[in-house]
N, C-alpha and C positions, 0 to 999 in steps of 0.2 A: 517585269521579272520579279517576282516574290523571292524571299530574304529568309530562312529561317531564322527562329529564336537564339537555337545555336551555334547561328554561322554568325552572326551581329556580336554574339560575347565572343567567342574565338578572334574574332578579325584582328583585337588588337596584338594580339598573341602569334598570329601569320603575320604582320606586319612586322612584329618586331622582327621576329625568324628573318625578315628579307631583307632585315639590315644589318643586322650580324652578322649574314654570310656573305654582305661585302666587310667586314671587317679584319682584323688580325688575328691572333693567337687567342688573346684574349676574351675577343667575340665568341671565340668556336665553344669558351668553356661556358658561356653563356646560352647558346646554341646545346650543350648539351642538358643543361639544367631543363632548358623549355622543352626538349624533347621528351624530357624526365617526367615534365609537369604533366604534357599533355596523353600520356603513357598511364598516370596515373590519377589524373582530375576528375571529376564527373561533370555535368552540367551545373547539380544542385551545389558542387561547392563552388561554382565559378560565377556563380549569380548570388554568392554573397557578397561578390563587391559592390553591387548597388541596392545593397540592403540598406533601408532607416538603421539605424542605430540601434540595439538589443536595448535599449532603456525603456522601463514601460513603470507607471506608479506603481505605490506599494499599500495602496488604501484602496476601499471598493469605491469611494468618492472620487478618488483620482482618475480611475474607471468611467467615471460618470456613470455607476450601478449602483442599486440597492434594490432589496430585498421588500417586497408589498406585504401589505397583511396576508395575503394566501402564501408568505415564503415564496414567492415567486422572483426570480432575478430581471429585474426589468432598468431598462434605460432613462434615466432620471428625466432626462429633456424629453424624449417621445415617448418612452414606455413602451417600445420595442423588445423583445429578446433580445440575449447576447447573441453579437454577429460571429461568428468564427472569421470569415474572408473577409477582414475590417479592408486590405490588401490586397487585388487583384493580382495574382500571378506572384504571391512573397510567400507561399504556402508555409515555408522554413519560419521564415518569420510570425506570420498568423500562428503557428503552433507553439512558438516560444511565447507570446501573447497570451494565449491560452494556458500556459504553464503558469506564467506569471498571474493571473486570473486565480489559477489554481491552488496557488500558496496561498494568498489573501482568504480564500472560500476555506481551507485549513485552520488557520489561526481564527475566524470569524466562528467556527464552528465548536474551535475549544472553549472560546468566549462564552457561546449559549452554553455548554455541558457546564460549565462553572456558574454564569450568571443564572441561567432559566431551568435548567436543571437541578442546581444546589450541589452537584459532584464535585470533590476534592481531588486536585493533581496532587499527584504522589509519583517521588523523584525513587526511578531504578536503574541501576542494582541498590538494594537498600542502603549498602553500606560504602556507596559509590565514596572516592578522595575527591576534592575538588575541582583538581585538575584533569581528570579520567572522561571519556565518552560519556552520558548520560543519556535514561529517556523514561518515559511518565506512562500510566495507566490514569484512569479517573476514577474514581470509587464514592458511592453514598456514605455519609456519617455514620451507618449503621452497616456497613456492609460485612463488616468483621463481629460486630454485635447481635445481629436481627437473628435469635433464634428459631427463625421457622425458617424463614424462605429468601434464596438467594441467586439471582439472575448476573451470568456473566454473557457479553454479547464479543464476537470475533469475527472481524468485516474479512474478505477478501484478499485477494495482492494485488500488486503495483502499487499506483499511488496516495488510494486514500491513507487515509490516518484513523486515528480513535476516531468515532462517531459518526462515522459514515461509511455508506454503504455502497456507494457508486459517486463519484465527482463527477461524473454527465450528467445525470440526475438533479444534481443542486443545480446546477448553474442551465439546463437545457426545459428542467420540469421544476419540482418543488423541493423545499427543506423536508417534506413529509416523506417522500419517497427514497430521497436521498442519504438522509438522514437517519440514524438510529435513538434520535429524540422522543417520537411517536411510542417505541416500546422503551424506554428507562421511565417515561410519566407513567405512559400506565404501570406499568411497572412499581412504581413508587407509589402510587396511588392505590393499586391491589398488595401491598403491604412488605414489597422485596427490597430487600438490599441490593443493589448494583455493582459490578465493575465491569469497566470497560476497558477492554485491552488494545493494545499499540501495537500492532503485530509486524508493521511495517516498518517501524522506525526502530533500525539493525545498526546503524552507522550514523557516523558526522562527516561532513567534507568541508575539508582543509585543503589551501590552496597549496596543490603542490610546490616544492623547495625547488630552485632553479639551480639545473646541477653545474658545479664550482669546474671551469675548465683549468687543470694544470699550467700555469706559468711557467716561462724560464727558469723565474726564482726559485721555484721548489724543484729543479734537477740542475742545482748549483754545479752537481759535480759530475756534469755530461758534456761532453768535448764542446766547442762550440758550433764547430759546423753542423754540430748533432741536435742540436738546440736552435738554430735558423731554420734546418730543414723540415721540424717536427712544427717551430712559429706557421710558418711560408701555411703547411697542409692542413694544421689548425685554421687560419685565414680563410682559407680557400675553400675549406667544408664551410665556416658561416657563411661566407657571402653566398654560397649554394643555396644552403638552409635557410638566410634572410630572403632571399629570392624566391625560393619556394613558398615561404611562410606571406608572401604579399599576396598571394594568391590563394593558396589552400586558406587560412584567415585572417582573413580582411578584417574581423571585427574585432581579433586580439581577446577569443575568449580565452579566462583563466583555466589553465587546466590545472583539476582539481583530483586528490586522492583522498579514500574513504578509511575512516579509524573505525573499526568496531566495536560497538556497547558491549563491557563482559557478558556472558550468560545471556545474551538475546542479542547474537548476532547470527537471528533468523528467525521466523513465524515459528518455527515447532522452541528451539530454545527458549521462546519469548514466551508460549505458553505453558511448560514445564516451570519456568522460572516466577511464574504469576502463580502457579497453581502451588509449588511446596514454600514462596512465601507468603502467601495472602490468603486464596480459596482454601485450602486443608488446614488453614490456621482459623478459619470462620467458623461462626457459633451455631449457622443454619444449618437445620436437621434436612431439608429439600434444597439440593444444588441444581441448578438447572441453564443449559446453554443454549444461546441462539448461535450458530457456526452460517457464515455465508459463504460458496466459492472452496477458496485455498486455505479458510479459517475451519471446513470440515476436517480437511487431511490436516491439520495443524492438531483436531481434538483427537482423532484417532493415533498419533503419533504420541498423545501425550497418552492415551489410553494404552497404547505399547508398553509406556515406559513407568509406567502409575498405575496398573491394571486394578489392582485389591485395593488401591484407597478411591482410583475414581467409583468403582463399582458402590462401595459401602456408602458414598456420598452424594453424588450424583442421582438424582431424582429421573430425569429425564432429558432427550437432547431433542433440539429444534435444528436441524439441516437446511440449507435453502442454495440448490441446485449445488451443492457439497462436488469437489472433484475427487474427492479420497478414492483410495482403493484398496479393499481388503486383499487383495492379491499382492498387488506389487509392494506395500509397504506389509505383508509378509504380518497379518495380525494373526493370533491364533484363533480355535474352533472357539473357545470359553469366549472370548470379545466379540466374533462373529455372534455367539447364542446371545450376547446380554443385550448388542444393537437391535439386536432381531425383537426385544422383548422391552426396548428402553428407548429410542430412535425412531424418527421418521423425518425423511428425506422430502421436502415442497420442492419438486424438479419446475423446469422449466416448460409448458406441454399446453398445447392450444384447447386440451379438456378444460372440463369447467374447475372450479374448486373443488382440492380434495377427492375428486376422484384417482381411484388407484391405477398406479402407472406400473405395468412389468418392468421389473429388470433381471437383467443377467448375471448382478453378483449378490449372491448369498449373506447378505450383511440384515440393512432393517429396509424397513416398506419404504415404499415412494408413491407419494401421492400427486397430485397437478396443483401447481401454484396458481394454475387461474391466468398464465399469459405465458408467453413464447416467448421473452425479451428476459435472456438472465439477469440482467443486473437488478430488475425490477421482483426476482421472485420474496425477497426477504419482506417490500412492499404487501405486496396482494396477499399473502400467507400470512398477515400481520395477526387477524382474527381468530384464522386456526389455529394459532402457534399457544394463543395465553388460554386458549380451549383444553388444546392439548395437555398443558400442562396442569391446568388443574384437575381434569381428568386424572392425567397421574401422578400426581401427589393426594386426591382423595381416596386412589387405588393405593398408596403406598401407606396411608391413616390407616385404610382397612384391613390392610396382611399384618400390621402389627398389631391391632388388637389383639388379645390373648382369647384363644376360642375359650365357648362355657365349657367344663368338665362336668363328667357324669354328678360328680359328689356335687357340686355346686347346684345341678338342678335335681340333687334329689331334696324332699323336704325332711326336712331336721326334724327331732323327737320336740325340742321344747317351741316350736311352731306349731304344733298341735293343740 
């Protein structure tokens, strides 16, 4: 007779049931907590009791990973990929693994933008207090200086950070794809100033305050029997609560609450807040963005709300599978015309590169990134993109020039 999964972790759970209901009074309340439990448990929280321990290093070496000359993440002892299912059947756990993985590939990545890149962390809100949330952009030494030309890039949502573009990418492919290192070199190399925005990082978590239950002593002046009866129900709810919390978790994670960063507590905040103290404060006469994903609707948001100084400054924008929508976030005709004339969208589309892709909203063109895999389109569109732009910025050299006038190409008496 075969066993399910489910009926093996349950069992000790009916077992108990069957001896409690030979018990007393006090069994039955016991009996009613498990009825409670099992009312409201799932599988996946009942198979955290036989979870390893949530402890995993906090170094890629701890990992036994690093990083090969192709930025490849490979296994030090075999030089295998990273495994996800390190755990048969702990998927919960593989995926915290994985998290944990995730931080380390983070902070490893701010290391390059500062060490191999030469970008400066720079702490915001600028005039943050000490003690206040805090969070960082990366910027070249010239990025507030360099009078020509200046490059800001804006990954995505969820959980990357500054400097990258996809965390499946690092750690499944390369630094090069993953990464937004690829365009600040060249980038630096073709003569731009840089910065790099944080668009994710909105908050800090702080281990939530463990709430103070009322003593007797603080309703000194409540009858007494008023004060045993409220003891006795105070009691009687933890030992429920204790009783539930052995099961629902087992590993005693910390629950935690989120403070948020002033003025960038959110991808659109965090770009408005980048943009009137840093980019409108820059010397470069060519502004120009690469926007990935949820970093598109972040640049059109700030275009909502900055319309006449993005336009005047702003050279050109680099989309790469952008989710924005001129409808729903309600841009007007004048921003729809300037995308139309200043913009183009690298979508995601099994066409080759660059070829043009229909769409349905009225904003600027869309072209094909050259692969079906969105996280990868900012990758493959890497060539088109510094194409693009100098395309237009040498369009943007030539509408300033001042046309000849008639008088100018007539010839003068003393040329004769």
């Amino acid at each position: 007779m075969s066993i399910s999964l489910s009926s093996l972790i349950l069992l000790p759970i009916w077992i108990d049931m069957a001896h409690i209901h030979q018990g007393g009074p006090d069994e039955k309340e016991k009996t009613t907590a498990l009825k409670d439990l099992l009312s409201r448990i799932d599988l996946d929280e009942l198979m955290k009791k036989d979870e390893p321990p949530l402890d995993f290093p906090d170094t890629l070496e701890g990992f036994e990973y690093a990083f090969n000359e192709k930025g490849q993440l490979r296994h030090i002892k075999t030089g295998e990929p990273f495994v996800f299912n390190y755990r048969e059947d702990l998927h919960r756990w593989n995926q915290k693994r994985y998290e944990a993985l995730g931080e380390i590939i983070t902070k490893y990545v701010y290391e390059l933008l500062e060490k191999d890149c030469n970008l400066k962390k720079i702490t915001i809100p600028v005039d943050a207090t000490e003690n206040e949330p805090k969070s960082f952009i990366f910027m070249s030494e010239d990025a507030l200086t360099n009078p020509q030309k200046l490059m800001v890039l804006i990954h995505g949502s969820g959980v990357v950070r500054a400097g990258q573009w996809a965390r499946r990418l690092i750690i499944n492919e390369d630094l090069d794809s993953g990464t937004q290192i690829p365009f600040i070199k060249r980038a630096v190399h073709e003569g731009y100033g840089v910065i790099v925005l944080n668009p994710n990082e909105n908050y800090i978590e702080v281990e939530k305050p463990k709430i103070r239950v009322q003593s007797t002593s603080d309703c000194a002046d409540e009858p007494a029997e008023k004060r045993e009866r409220k003891d006795k129900v105070s009691k009687e709810t933890k030992k429920r609560r204790d009783f539930y919390e052995k099961y629902r978790n087992p590993q005693r994670e910390k629950e935690m609450m989120q403070l948020y960063i002033r003025e960038n507590g959110s991808p659109e905040e965090h770009a408005v807040y980048v943009w009137d103290h840093f980019i409108a404060q820059s010397a470069a006469e060519n502004v120009f963005f690469v926007a990935h994903s949820y970093g598109g609707l972040a640049f059109v948001e700030l275009m909502i709300q900055r319309e006449a100084d993005v336009k005047s400054k702003v050279t050109a924008v680099a989309l790469t599978d952008s989710v924005h929508n001129v409808w729903h976030q309600e841009a007007g005709k004048t921003i729809r015309e300037w995308m139309r004339e200043n913009c183009c969208n690298w979508v995601s589309s099994s066409e080759p590169l660059d070829t043009s892709v229909e769409s349905m909203l009225p904003d600027c063109p869309r072209v094909s990134a050259g692969t079906d895999r969105h996280e990868l389109t900012s990758w493959k569109s890497f060539p088109s993109i510094f194409k693009f732009f100098a395309e237009a910025a040498e369009a943007r050299s030539s509408a300033a020039k001042p046309a000849a006038t008639r008088r100018s190409q007539r010839t003068q008496p003393e040329e004769l």
